[in-house]
N, C-alpha and C positions, 0 to 999 in steps of 0.2 A: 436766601436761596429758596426757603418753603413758599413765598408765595408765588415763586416760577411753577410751581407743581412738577410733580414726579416726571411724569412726561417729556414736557420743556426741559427739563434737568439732563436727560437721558438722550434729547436731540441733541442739544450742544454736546453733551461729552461723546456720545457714540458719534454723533453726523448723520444721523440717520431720519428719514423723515418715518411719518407715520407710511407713506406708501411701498417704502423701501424695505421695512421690518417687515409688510406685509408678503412683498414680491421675495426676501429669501424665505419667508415660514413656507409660501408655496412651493418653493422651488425646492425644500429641503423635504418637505413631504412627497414630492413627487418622486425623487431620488431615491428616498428612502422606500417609496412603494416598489417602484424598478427590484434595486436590488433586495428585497425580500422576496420579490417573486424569484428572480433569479437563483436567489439561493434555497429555495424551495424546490427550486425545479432540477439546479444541477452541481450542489453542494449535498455529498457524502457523511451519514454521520459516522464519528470518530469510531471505527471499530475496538481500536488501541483502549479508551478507556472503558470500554463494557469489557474486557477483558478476564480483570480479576477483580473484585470488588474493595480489596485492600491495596495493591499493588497497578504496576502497569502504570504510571502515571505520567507525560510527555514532561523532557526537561529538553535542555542544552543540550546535554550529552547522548541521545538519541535512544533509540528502541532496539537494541542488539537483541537477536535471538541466535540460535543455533541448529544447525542444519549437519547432516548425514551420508556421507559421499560414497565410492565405491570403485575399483576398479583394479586392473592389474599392476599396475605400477602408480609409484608415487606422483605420477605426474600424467594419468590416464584418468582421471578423477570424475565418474559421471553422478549427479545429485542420484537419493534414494528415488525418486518419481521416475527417472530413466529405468530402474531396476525391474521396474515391476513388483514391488514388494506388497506383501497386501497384510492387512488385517481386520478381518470380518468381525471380531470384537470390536474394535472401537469405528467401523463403518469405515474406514480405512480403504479406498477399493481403486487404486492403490495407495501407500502411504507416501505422503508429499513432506516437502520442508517444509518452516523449520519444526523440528521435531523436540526442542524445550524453548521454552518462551518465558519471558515474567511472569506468564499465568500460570504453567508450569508450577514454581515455585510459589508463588503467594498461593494458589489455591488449597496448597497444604501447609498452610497457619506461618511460610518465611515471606513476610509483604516485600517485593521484586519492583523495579522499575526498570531492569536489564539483568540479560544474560550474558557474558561473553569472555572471551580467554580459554575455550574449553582445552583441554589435555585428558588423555587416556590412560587410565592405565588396566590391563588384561590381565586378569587370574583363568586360566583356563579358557572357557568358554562363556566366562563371565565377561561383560565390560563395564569400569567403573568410568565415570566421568567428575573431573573435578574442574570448577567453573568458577567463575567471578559472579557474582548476584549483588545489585548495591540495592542495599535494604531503603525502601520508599518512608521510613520513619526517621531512620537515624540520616540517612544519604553518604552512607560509608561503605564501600564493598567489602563483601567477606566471600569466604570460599564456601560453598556449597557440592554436595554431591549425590550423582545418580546415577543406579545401577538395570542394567538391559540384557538378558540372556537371549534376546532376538536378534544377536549381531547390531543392534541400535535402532534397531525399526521402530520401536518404541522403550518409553524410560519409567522405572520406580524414584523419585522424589525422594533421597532417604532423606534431607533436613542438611544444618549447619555443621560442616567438618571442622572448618577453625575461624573465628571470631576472635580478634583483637580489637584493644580502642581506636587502631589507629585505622587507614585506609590497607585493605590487601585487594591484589589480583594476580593474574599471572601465576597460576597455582601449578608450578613446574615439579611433576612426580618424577620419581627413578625410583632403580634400586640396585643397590650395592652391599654384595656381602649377607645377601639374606635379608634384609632390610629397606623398608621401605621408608623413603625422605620425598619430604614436602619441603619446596624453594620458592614459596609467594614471593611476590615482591612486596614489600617493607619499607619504599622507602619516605613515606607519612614517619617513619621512627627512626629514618636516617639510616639503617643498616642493612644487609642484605644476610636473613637470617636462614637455618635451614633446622627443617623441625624430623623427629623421628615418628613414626606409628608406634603406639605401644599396644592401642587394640584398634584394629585399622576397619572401618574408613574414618572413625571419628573420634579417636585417643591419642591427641596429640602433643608430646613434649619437646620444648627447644633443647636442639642438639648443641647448638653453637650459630654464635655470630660469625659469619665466616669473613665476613667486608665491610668494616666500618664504614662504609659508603654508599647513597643513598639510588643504586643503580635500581632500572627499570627495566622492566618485562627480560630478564636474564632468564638463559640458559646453562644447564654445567653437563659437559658429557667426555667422554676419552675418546683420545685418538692419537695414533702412533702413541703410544705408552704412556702418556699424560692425561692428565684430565684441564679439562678450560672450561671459562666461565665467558660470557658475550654477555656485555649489558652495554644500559645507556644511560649516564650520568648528566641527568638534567639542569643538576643544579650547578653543575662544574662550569670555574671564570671561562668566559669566552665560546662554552660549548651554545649549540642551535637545538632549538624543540625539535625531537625526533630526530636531526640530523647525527647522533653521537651515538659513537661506539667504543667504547673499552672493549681489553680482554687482559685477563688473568689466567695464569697456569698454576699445577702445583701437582704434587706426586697421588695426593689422594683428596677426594673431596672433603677432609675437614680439613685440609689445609697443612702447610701455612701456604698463604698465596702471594704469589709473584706479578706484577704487571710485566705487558708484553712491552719491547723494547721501543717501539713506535707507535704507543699509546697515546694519544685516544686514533685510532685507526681510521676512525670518521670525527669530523667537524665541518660536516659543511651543509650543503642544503636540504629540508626534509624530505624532497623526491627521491635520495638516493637508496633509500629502503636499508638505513644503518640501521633503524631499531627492529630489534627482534620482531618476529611474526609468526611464533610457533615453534615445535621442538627441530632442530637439524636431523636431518634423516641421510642414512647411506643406503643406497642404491648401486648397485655393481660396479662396488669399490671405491664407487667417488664417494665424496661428502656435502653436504648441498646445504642452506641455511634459507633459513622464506624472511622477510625483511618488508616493512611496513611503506609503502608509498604513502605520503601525508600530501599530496602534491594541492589536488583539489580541495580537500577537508580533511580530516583527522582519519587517518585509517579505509582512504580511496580503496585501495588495494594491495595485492601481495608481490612479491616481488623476489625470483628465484634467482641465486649466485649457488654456482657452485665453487668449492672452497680448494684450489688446486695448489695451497703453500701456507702449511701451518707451525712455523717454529716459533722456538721461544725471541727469534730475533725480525722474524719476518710473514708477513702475510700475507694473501694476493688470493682474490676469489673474482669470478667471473659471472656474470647475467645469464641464463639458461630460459628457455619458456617454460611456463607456469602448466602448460597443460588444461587448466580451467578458462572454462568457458564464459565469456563476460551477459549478463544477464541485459536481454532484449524489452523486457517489460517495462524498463523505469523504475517508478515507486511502488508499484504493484508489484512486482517481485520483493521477496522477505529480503534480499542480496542486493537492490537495483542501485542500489545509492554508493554501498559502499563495503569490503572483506577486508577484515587487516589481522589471521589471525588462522591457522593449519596445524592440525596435530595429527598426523598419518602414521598409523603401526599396522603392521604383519601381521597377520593373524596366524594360528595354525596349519590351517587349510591354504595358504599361501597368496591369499588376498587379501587387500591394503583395502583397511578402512580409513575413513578419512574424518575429523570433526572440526567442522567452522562456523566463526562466526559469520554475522553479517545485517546490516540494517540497511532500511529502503528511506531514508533521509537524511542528509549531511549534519555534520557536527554545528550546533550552533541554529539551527533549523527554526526553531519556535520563536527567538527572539528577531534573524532577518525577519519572517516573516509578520510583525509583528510592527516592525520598524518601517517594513512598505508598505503595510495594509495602512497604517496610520500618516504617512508620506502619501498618498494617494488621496486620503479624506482630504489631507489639508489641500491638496491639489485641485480638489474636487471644490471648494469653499472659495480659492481664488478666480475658479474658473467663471463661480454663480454671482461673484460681484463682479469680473470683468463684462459679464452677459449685462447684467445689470445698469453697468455705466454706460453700456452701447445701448440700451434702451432706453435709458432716462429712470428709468425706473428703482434706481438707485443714486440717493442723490444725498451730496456729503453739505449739508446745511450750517454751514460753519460762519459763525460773527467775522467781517474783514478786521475786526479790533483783536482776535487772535492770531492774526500772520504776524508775524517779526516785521517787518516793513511798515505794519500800520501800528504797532505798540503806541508809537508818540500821541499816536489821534483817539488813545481810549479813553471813555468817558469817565465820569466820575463812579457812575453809577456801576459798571462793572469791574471798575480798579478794586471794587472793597469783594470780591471773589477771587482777587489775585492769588492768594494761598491757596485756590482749591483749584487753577487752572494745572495746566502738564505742562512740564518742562518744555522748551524754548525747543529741543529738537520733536517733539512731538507734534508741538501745533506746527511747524513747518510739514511733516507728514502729512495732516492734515491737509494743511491747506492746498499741498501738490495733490492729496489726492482730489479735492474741491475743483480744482482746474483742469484736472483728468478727465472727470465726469463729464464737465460743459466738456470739454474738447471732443471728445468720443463720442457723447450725444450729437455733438452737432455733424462730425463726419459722417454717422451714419443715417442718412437722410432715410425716411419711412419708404417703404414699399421699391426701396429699388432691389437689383436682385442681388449687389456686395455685401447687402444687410442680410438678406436671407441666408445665402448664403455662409457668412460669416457665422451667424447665431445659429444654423444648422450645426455647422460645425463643430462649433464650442459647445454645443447641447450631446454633442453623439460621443466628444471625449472625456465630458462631464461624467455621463451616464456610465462609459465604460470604464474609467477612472474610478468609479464607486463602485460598480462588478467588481472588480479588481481588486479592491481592496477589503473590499466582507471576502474575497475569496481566500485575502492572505490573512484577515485576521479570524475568520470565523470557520474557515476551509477545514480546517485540520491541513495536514501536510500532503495533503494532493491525491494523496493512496488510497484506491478503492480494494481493499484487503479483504481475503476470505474469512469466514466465521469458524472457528477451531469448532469438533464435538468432540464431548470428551478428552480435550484436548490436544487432537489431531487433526490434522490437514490431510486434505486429499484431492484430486484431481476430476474432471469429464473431459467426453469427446464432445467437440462443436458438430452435430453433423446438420446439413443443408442443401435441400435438391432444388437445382436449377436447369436451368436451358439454355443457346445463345442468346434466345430473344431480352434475358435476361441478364447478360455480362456487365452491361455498366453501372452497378452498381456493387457488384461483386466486390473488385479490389480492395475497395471503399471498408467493407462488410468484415472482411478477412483479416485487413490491415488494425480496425477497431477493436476486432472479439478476441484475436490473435494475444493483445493487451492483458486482458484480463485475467485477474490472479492464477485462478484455477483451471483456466482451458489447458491441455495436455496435447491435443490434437485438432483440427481443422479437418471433417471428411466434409468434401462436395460429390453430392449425389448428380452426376451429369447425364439427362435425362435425354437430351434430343441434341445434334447438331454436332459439329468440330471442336473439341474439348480444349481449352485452353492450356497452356503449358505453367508446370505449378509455379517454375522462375519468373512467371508474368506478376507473380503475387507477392507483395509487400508484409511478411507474418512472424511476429516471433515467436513462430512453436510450427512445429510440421506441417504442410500441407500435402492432402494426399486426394486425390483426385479420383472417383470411383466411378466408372463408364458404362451403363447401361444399353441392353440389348435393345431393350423395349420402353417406351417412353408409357411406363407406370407409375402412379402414384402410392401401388404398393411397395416400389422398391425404397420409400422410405423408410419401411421398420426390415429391410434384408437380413440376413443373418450375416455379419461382418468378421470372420475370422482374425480379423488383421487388428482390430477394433485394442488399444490397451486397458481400457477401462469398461469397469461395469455403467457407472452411469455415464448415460448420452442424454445431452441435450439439442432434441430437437429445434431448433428454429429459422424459419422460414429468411428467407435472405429479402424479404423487405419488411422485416423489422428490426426498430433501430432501437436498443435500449441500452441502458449506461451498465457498467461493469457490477456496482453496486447489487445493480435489481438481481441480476445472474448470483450473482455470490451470495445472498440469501434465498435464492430461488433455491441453489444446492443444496444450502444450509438446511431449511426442509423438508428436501430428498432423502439427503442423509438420515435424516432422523424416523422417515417413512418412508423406505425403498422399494417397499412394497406399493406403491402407489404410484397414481400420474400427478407429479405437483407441476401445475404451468400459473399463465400469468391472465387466462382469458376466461372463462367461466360461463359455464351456460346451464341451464335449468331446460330440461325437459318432462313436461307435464301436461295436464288438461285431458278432456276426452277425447279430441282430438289433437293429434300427434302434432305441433304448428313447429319449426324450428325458428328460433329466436334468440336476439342478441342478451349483452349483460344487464342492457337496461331491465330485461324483463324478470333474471334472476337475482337481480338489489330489490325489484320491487315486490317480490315473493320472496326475500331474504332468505335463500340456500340458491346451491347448485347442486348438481350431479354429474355434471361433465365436466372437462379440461378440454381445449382445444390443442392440440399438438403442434399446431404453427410452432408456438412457444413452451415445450414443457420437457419437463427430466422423468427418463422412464429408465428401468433396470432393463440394459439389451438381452441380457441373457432370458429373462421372463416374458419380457416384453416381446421379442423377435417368436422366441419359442411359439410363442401362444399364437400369435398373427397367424404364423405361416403352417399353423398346426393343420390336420385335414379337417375339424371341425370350423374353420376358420375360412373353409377355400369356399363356398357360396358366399360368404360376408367381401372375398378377396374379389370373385368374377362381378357384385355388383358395383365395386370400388371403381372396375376397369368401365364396366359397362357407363358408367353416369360419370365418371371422372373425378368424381367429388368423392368425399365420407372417407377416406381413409383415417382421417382422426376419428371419429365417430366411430368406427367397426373397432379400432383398438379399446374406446370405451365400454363398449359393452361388452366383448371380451373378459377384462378385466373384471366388471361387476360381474358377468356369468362365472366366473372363475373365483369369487370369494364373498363370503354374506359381511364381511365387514367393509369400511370404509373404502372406495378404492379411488377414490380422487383427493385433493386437495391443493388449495389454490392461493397464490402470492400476489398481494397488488403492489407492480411497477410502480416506484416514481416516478419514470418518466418513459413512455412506451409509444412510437411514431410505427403507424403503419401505413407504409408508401405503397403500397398494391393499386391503392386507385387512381395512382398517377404514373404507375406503368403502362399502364394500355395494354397489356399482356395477362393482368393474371385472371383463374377461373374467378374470380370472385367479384372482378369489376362492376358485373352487372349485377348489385343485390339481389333485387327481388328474385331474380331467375334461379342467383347462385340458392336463397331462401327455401325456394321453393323445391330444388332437387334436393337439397338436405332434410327437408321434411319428409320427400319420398324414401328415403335410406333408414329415418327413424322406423316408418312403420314397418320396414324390411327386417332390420335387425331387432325390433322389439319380436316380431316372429320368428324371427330365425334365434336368440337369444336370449329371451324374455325382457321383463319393461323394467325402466328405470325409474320409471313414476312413484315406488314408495321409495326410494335412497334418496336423501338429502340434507347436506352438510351445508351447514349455516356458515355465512362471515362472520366474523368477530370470535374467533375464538379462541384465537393464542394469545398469549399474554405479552410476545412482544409487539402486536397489532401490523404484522404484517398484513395481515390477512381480512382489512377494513373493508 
């Protein structure tokens, strides 16, 4: 066989000739270039693992965090974002969900890969939380807990309350008799155990095994003069995941305990929301229990019965609505994917807070994705030798002394290789595929147009087959997620002025920004024409429609009453950018709200005042301006200042030339402060469709050029110059800002 040489060697066993290794290296380089652009261009990096640097790490079991409800009744429940709740310490403006996360806890020395199972329990006007956290080291859950004298707007990380070797979650508080009892679920130990406080929130002693039984996510409470326990006994002959339900009674919670008479209560499918979903609450006299939908994945959602027959011999509860709101966003909501988990208490003041969990990717999520990204390559591979064999250019070079059929007629000379040939069903493989090749080449004759067509074809689901599958396997899970500061989330308004000449692209606009994690609101500034109706629009967050007397470009920065957030982001409705770029657009808002941070950049300088694009401020490396097409300004500073009376000759030249309204907010700003007052984000990926509207001022560069230079010189007199401020690229350390 050595003196066939390497090569020859490699032809018979592969089939391959020299021209055919060459046409897939091509073919797989070209692929590979496609999809790296692609995923350069509109592949998200993982928010999830910059999170915490020890914790937070993507499994199977998904990215539970925790969110902060609100409302009048148990079943009136609007998120904290709806509330308006604000916190000017952590930039907070207002505080959005979810409000503890793995980062949360790993960030204070307990490394987290979820949060979830939260329960409450209230001392006054304190509220403690006690949660599931599964440790990113050990990958066991323990209880953790956190305490909030802000009704839960924000949380103190006190550390681990109870730690077994085994798995706990489900950390079910009460208190009976002065004393305060912790009921995790136990059952990694087989029992269902209940511990006491001895120095509360983190001295804890087993009180007793109260059910040698290894139930799940249980609750124990009184009603009509008994106390019961609702669990789901996973491991019980014949019971279904999530579909089972026990219950037990007994005179007092140490027992001794009784099953109910028609025990196991549920056995049957896991849509039915048998397993627990949080503590049972009474509301005006009824008793109501939340219950887990597994239908789609593990913990889809919640599911409200209320409970209208509970004796020791019978029981019968009924479906009620939830009351919550199902999340419009997708995976971009902290909730989109999936809730399976409510603990609602009274408070003093006779407001029902509410704590839930919830994740924006299904159970199991990293490995589908994983399993099609990689079904996709291989798809992609069949595709480049079927292209192949239609070309010729793939061609299977196989001995006819290898086919079954010709075995009798092999020479001498290649019988003494018989040990090293492949088994009798291989080389049939083989040799079909040898005759596939000729038959495909020869069908498809050169230059007609079944061949072009055909290998167009097969070239465009190649391509998108291999998009496809860097998207599943290198994607992260689809989520373009906000940047926590200080560990909080918060929200902006989208606002954006239009006209009719400019509707069709509108919906489009609405329908896309609507998505995105942290928009709260959608204002359209409607500047000229018959204003659309807001049900014309496809949005998941409010749209609110704002109608102008006079077709000004100063009614961009208006003073908006109605407005619920401090930060607004401006952007012009034909610019098209992905959710990402926006959500660290914020991210360095929040951290400088004192500022214009946008995504355009311009430098103004020289002795003569020239206005010019980015090229010209990369090639002077600083800027001093932001364009407000695209950028986050504080309304309440930013409005103020505009429409201040030192502001109104900067305003009358805005109307006068139609242009400069971003411009006059610039220098404003720098008149108004000797430190920094811009600062600037470069887009990944940033389209600006104005010049193929046919409508906007700007169509015509040079002209648009040239009255923005007349505005320079106007408000460097009216204002003073911009000429010595200037803030260089490159200077944050997460290189946003290149």
């Amino acid at each position: 066989m050595r003196r066939w040489g390497w090569w020859r060697m490699c032809n018979y066993y592969m089939g391959l000739s020299c021209s055919s290794l060459r046409f897939l290296v091509v073919s797989g380089i070209v692929l590979v270039t496609i999809s790296s652009v692609y995923a350069w261009l509109f592949l998200s990096p993982d928010v999830h693992k910059g999170l915490s640097y020890n914790g937070c790490q993507v499994d199977d079991e998904g990215s539970w965090s925790i969110g902060v409800f609100y409302g009048d009744s148990p079943f009136a429940l609007k998120p904290i974002e709806s509330m308006n709740v604000w916190n000017n310490e952590s930039s907070a403006w207002p505080v959005a969900n979810p409000v503890v996360t793995c980062a949360s806890v790993s960030n204070v020395g307990f490394p987290s890969n979820f949060v979830a199972d939260p329960f409450l329990y209230v001392q006054e006007n304190t509220l403690f939380l006690f949660f599931e956290t599964k440790n990113s080291i050990t990958m066991q859950g323990d209880i953790a807990v956190a305490r909030s004298t802000d009704k839960g707007a924000t949380w103190q990380q006190l550390g681990i309350a109870l730690d077994e070797d085994w798995h706990l979650s489900y950390p079910y508080i009460f208190n009976y008799n002065g004393q305060i009892y912790l009921m995790p679920e136990s059952s990694g130990k087989g029992e269902l155990r209940l511990y006491r406080a001895e120095n509360f929130p983190f001295e804890w002693t087993l009180e007793k095994v109260i059910l040698e039984r290894p139930l799940v996510d249980s609750v124990l409470f009184m009603h009509d003069g008994k106390y019961w326990i609702f669990g789901s006994a996973t491991r019980g002959i014949g019971s279904k995941h999530n579909g089972h339900l026990e219950i037990w009674y007994s005179s007092s919670p140490l027992g001794p305990w009784k099953q109910h008479r028609k025990n196991p209560s549920y056995d049957t499918n896991f849509r039915v929301g048998a397993r627990n979903g949080g503590r049972p609450v009474v509301y005006n006299g009824s008793l109501y229990r939340f219950g887990q939908d597994s239908g789609e994945t593990y913990g889809r959602r919640l599911r409200v019965f209320r409970i209208d027959k509970l004796t020791p011999d019978e029981f019968k509860e009924v479906e009620v609505p939830s009351g919550l709101e199902e999340q419009s966003k997708g995976r971009n909501a902290w909730n989109g994917a999936r809730h399976h988990h409510l603990d609602v208490q009274q408070l003093s003041s006779g407001d029902w807070v509410g704590i839930m969990d919830g994740d924006r990717v299904p159970s199991g999520d990293p490995t589908y994705r994983i399993l099609l990204g990689w079904t996709s390559v291989l798809a992609v591979i069949a595709l480049v030798m079927l292209m192949g064999m239609f070309i010729g250019a793939v061609k299977c070079n196989i001995p006819l002394s290898w086919c079954p059929q010709s075995m009798e007629k092999r020479n001498d000379a290649f019988a003494q290789d018989k040990s090293t040939l492949h088994s009798s069903k291989l080389r049939k493989l083989y040799c079909r595929l040898n005759r596939m090749s000729s038959y495909l080449h020869g069908k498809m004759k050169p230059n007609t147009l079944i061949r072009k067509v055909v290998l167009a074809l097969i070239s465009v689901v190649a391509i998108a087959l291999m998009c496809s599958g860097v998207q599943y396997i290198y994607g992260g899970n689809g989520a373009q997620e906000p940047y926590p500061l200080n560990g909080h989330y918060s929200q902006f308004t989208l606002l954006t002025m239009t006209f009719e000449a400019r509707l069709w692209n509108l919906k489009a606009y609405i329908w896309h920004y609507s998505r995105c994690s942290s928009v709260r609101e959608i204002v359209v500034v409607w500047n000229r024409g018959t204003p659309p109706n807001v049900s014309d629009f496809k949005s998941a967050v409010p749209v609110r429609i704002r109608v102008e007397e006079q077709n000004s470009l100063n009614n961009r920065f208006k003073m908006d009453s109605l407005m619920k957030t401090r930060a607004v982001l401006e952007l012009d409705d034909d610019i098209l950018m992905k959710c990402n770029d926006l959500e660290r657009g914020f991210q360095v808002w929040r951290e400088h709200p004192d500022r214009i941070v946008g995504f355009y950049p311009r430098l103004v300088d020289g002795d003569v005042l020239k206005y010019q694009g980015e090229k010209h401020a990369r090639s002077h490396k600083g800027y001093n301006m932001i364009l407000t097409g695209a950028a986050f300004i504080d309304s309440e500073l930013a409005f103020n200042m505009y429409w201040s009376e030192k502001a109104k000759a900067g305003r009358e030249a805005v109307d006068k030339y139609f242009n400069c309204e971003d411009v006059l907010l610039n220098y404003l700003y720098a008149n108004a402060s000797a430190l920094d007052t811009v600062e600037y984000v470069r887009p990944a990926l940033a389209f600006d469709t104005s010049k193929l509207s046919g409508v906007a001022i700007s169509k015509d560069t040079q002209s648009h050029y040239k009255v923005r230079s007349n505005c320079l010189e106007k408000f460097e007199a009216m204002y003073g110059s911009l000429r010595n401020r200037k803030s260089h690229f490159n200077r944050r350390i997460d290189g946003w800002d290149k």
